[in-house]
C-alpha beads as a LAMMPS data file, in Angstrom:
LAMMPS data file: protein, C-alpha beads

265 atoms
264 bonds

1 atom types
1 bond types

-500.0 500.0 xlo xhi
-500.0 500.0 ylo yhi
-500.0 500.0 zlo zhi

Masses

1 110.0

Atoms # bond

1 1 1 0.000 0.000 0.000
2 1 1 2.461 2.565 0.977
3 1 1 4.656 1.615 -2.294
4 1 1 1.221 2.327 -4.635
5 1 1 0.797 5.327 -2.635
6 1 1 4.402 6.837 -3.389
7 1 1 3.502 5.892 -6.868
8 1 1 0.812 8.236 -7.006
9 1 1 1.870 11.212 -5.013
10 1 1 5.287 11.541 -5.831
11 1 1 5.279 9.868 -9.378
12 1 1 5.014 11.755 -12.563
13 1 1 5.127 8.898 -14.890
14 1 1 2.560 6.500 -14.402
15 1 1 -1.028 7.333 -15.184
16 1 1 -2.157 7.872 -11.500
17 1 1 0.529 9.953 -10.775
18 1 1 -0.057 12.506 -13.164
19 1 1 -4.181 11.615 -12.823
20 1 1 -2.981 12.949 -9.209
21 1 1 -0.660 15.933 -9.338
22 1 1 -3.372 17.565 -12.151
23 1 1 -5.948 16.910 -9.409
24 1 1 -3.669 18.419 -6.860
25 1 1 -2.703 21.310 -9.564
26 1 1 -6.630 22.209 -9.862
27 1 1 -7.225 22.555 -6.036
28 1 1 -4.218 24.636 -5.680
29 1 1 -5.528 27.113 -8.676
30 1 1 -9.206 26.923 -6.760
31 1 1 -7.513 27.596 -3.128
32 1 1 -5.538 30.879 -4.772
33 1 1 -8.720 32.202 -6.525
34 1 1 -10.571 32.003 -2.820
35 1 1 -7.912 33.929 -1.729
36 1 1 -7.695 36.328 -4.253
37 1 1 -11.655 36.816 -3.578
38 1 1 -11.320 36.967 0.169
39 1 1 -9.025 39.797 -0.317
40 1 1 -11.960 41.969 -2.621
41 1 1 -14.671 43.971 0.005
42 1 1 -17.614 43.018 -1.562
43 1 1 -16.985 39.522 -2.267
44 1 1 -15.594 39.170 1.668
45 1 1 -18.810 41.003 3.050
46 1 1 -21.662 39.477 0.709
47 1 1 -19.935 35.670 1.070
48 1 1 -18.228 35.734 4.605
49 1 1 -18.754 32.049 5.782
50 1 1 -18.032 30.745 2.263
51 1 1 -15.110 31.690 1.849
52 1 1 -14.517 30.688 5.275
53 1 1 -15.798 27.252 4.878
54 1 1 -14.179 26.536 1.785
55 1 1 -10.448 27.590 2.640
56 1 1 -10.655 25.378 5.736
57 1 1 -11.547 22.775 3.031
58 1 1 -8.607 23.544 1.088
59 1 1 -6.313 24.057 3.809
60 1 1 -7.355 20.446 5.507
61 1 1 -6.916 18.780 2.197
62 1 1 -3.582 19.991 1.947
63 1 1 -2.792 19.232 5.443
64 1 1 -3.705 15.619 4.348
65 1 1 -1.536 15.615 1.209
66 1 1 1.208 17.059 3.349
67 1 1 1.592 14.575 6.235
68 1 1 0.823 11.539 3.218
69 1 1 4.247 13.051 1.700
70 1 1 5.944 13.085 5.304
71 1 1 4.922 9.405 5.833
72 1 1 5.002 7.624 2.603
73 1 1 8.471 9.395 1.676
74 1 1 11.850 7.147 2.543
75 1 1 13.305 10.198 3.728
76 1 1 10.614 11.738 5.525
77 1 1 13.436 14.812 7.232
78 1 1 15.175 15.455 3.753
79 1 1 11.432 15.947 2.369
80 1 1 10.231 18.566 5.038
81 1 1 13.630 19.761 4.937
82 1 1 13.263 20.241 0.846
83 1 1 12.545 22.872 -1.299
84 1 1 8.567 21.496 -1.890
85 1 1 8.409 20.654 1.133
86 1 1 9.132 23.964 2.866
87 1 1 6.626 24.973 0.003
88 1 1 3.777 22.743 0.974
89 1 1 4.115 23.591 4.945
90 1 1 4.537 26.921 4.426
91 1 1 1.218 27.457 2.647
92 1 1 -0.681 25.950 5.088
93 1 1 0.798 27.384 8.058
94 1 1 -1.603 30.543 8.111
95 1 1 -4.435 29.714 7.836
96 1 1 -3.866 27.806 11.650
97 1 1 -1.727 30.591 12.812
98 1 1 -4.926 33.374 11.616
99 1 1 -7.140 32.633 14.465
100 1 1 -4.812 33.175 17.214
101 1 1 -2.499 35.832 15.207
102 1 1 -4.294 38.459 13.199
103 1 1 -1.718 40.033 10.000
104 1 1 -0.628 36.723 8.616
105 1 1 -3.843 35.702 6.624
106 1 1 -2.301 37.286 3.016
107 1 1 0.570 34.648 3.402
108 1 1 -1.924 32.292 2.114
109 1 1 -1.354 33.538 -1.211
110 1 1 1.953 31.757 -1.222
111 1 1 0.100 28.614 -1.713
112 1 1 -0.012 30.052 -5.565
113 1 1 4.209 28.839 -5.748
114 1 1 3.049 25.245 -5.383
115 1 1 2.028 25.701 -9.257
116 1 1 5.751 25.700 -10.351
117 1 1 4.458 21.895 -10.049
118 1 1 3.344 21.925 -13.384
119 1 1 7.358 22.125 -15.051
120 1 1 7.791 19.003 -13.224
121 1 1 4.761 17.064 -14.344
122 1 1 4.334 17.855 -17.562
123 1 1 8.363 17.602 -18.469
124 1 1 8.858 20.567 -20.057
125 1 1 12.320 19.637 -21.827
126 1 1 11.968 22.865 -24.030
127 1 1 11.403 25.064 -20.884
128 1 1 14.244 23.532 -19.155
129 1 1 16.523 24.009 -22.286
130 1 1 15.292 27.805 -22.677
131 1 1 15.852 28.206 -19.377
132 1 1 19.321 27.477 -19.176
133 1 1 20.121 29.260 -22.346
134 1 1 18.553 32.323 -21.088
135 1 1 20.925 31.940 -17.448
136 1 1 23.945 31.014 -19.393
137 1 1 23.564 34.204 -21.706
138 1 1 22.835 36.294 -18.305
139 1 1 25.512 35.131 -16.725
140 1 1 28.185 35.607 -19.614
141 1 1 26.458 39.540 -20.145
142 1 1 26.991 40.057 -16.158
143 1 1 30.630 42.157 -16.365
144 1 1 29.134 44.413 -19.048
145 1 1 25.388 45.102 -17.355
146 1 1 26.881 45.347 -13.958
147 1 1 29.355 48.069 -15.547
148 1 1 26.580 49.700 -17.268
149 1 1 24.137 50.038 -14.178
150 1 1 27.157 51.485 -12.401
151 1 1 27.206 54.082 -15.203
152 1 1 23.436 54.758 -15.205
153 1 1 23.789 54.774 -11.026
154 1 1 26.384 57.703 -11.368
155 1 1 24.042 59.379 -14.389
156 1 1 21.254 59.549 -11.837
157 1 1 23.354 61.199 -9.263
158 1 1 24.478 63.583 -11.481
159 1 1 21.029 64.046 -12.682
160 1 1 19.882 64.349 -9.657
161 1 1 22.250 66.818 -8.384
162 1 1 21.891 69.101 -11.190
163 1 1 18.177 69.352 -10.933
164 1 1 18.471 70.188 -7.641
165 1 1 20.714 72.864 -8.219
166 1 1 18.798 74.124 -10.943
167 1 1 14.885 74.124 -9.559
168 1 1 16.587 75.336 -6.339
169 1 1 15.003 73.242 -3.958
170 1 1 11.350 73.811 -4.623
171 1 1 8.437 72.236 -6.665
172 1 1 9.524 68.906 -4.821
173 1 1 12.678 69.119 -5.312
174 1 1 13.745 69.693 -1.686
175 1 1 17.104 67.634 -1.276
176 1 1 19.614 65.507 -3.719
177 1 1 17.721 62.120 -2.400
178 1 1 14.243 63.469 -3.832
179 1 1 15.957 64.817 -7.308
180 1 1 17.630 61.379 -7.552
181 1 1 14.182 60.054 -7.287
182 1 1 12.965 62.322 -9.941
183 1 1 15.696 61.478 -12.478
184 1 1 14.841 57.807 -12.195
185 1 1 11.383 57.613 -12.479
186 1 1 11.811 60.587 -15.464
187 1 1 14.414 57.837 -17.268
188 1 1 12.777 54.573 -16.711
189 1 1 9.686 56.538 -18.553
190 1 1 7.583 55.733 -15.520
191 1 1 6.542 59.413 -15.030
192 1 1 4.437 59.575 -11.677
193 1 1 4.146 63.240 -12.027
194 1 1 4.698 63.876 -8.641
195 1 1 7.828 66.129 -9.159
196 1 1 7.986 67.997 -12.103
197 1 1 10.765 70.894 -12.979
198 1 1 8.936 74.379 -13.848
199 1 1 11.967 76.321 -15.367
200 1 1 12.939 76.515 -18.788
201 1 1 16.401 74.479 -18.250
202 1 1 14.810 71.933 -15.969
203 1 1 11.907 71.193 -18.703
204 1 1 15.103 70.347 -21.266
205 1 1 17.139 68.492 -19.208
206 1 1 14.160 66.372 -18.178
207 1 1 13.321 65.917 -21.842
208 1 1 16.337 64.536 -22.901
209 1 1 16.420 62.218 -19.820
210 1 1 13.731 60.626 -21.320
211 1 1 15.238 60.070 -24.402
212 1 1 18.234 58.589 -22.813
213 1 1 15.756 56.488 -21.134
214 1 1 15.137 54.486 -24.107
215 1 1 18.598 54.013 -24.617
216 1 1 19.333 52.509 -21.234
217 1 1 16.261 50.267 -21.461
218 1 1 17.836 48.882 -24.852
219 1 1 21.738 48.475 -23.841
220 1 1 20.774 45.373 -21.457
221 1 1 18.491 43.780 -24.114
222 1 1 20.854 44.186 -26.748
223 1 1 24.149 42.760 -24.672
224 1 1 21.742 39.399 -23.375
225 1 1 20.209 39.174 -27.275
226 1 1 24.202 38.761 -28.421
227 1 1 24.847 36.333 -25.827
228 1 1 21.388 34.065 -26.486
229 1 1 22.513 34.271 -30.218
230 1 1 26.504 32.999 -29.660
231 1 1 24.567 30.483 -27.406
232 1 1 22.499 29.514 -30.134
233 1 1 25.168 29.301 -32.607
234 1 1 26.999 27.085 -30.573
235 1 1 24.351 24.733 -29.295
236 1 1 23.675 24.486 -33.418
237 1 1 27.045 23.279 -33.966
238 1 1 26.854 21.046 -30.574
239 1 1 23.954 18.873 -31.556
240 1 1 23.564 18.871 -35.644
241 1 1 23.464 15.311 -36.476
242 1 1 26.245 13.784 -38.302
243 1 1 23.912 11.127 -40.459
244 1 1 20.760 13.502 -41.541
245 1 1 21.797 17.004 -40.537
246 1 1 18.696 17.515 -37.993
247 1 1 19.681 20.242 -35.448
248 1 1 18.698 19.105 -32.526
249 1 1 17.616 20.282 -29.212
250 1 1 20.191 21.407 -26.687
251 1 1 21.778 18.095 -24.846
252 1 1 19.771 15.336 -27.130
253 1 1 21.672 11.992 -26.686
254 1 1 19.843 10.653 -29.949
255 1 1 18.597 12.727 -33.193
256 1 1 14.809 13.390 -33.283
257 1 1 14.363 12.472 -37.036
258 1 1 16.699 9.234 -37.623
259 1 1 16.763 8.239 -34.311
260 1 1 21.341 8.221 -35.054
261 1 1 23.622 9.084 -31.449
262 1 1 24.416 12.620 -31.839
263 1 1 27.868 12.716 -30.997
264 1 1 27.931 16.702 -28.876
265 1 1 30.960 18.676 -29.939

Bonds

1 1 1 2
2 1 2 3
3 1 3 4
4 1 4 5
5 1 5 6
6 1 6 7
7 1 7 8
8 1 8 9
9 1 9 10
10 1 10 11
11 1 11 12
12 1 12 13
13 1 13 14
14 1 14 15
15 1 15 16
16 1 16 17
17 1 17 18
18 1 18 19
19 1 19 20
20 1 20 21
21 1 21 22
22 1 22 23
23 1 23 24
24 1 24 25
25 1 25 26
26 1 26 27
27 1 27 28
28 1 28 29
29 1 29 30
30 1 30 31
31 1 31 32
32 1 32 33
33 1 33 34
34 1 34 35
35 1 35 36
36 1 36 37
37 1 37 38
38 1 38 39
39 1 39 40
40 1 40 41
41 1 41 42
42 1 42 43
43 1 43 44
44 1 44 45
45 1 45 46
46 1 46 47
47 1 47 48
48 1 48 49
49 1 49 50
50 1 50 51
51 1 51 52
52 1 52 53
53 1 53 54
54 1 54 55
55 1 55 56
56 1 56 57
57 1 57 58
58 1 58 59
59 1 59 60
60 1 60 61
61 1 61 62
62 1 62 63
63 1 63 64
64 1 64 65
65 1 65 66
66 1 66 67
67 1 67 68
68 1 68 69
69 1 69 70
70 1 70 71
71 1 71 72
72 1 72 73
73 1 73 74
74 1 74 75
75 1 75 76
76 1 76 77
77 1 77 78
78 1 78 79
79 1 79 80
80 1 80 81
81 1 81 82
82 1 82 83
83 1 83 84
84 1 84 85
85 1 85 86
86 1 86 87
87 1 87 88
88 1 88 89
89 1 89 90
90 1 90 91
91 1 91 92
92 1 92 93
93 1 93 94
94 1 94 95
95 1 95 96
96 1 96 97
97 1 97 98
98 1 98 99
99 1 99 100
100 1 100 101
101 1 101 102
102 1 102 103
103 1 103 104
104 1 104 105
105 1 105 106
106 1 106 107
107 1 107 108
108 1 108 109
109 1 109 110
110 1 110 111
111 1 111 112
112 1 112 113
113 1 113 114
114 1 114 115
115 1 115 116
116 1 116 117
117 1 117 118
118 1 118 119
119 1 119 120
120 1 120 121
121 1 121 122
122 1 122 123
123 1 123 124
124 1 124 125
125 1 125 126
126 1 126 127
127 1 127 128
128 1 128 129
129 1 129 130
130 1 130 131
131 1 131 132
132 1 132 133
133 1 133 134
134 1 134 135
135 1 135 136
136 1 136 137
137 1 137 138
138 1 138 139
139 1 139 140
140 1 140 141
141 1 141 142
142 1 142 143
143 1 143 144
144 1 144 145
145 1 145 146
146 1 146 147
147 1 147 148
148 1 148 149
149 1 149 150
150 1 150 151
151 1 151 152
152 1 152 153
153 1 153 154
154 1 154 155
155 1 155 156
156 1 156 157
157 1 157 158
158 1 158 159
159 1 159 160
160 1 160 161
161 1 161 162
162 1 162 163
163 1 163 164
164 1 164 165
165 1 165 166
166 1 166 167
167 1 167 168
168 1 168 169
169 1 169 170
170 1 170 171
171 1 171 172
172 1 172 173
173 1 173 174
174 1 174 175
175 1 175 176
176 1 176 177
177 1 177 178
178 1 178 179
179 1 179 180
180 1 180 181
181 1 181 182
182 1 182 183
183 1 183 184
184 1 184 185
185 1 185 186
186 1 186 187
187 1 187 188
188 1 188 189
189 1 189 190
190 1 190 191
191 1 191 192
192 1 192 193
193 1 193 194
194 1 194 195
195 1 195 196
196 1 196 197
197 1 197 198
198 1 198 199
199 1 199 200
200 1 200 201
201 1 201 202
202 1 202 203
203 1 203 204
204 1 204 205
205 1 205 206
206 1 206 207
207 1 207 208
208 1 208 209
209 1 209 210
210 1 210 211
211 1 211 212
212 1 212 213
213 1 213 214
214 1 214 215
215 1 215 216
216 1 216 217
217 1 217 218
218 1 218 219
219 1 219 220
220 1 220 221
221 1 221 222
222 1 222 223
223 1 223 224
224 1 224 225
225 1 225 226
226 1 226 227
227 1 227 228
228 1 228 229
229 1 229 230
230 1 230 231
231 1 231 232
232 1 232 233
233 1 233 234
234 1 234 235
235 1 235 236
236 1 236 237
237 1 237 238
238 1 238 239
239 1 239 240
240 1 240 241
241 1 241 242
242 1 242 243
243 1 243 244
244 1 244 245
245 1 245 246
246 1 246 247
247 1 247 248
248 1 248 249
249 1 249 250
250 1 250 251
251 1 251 252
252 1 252 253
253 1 253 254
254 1 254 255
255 1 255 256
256 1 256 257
257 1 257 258
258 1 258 259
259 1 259 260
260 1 260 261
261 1 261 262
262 1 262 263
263 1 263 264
264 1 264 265
């Protein structure tokens, strides 16, 4: 019994397995939306004991699931220990904790990570391979971004500075700290609107902040798009098959269309 049940709560090939982790998928998905319609006035006032009723429901089911995992896994200490596992007792923790200490009941909403689930059911080799050419291309731009934040970091500063100097400490400019706030909500294009320059030079220096804005937005993206294509290139080379020519998906042991070893360069 307890090898059939390992089978279908911590297995994600066989039919009940993955029969039981979409089941388990679906709840979670329900449990978030009660959440998320807890949290909205009208739904909380006109459907009080509902909601109340049915995220005990949730939160005893996962309970359940929880202490199944704990008891039915060979290592029961490395589970609760583990990264799900952590996870799973996490996002049931609050709503036990709520009726003796009020402030924690939004934590339930962390219940919505046990989702990331669904990569490891469904298998998804393609995510996985995106995934780790989108690090590796991060990782190989980090020198050059980190030196180019550095530069925007001193631009703002300077920005900042100036435009403090210039609007003279008034119209919300009132210290360096506050202008520095100003130039980087002007740059990133956010534009709150809650400190604007009034003179003539503040209006053009804050105009061609936001044209420099742009730029720094597309200096990041352009440095990671060179990396993702190098990576590309060579992942190309890596895994083109020798017999047909098929390229191949990053770290394929065997081509996809003759079924040949591909032999990775």
């Amino acid at each position: 019994m307890r090898a059939k049940l390992y089978d279908v709560i911590f297995g994600t090939t066989s039919k009940a397995g993955k029969t039981f982790d979409i089941i388990l998928l679906f709840l979670i998905l329900l449990s978030v939306l009660i959440i998320m319609f807890e949290s909205v006035p009208a739904w909380s006032e006109k459907f009080p004991k509902t909601l109340f009723y049915a995220e005990w429901v949730f939160t005893i089911i996962f309970t359940i699931e929880y202490l199944l995992r704990v008891l039915i896994s060979p290592k029961p200490l490395k589970f609760v220990l583990s990264w799900w596992g952590i996870i799973d007792l996490v996002s049931i923790l609050p709503t036990f904790i709520t009726p003796f200490i009020s402030g924690y009941t939004s934590l339930r909403a962390i219940r919505a990570l046990r989702l990331l689930r669904i990569f490891r059911i469904l298998k998804l080799n393609r995510f996985t391979s995106e995934s780790q050419a989108l690090a590796h291309s991060l990782k190989a731009s980090y020198y050059k971004i980190m030196v180019f934040m550095f530069f925007v970091v001193m631009m703002m500063i300077l920005a900042g500075t100036i435009m403090y100097v210039i609007e003279g400490g008034t119209n919300g400019f009132e210290s360096i700290p506050a202008s520095i706030y100003w130039a980087i909500v002007t740059t990133t294009t956010v534009g709150y609107g809650d400190i604007t320059p009034t003179t003539d030079l503040g209006k053009i220096i804050s105009s061609i902040m936001m044209i420099v804005g742009y730029v720094i937005i597309a200096v990041p993206t352009g440095l990671i798009s060179v990396e993702l294509s190098r990576y590309r290139e060579g992942e190309r080379s890596d895994n083109l098959c020798e017999h047909c020519g098929h390229d191949n998906p990053f770290g394929s042991v065997y081509c996809n269309q003759c079924g040949k070893e591909v032999i990775n360069g």
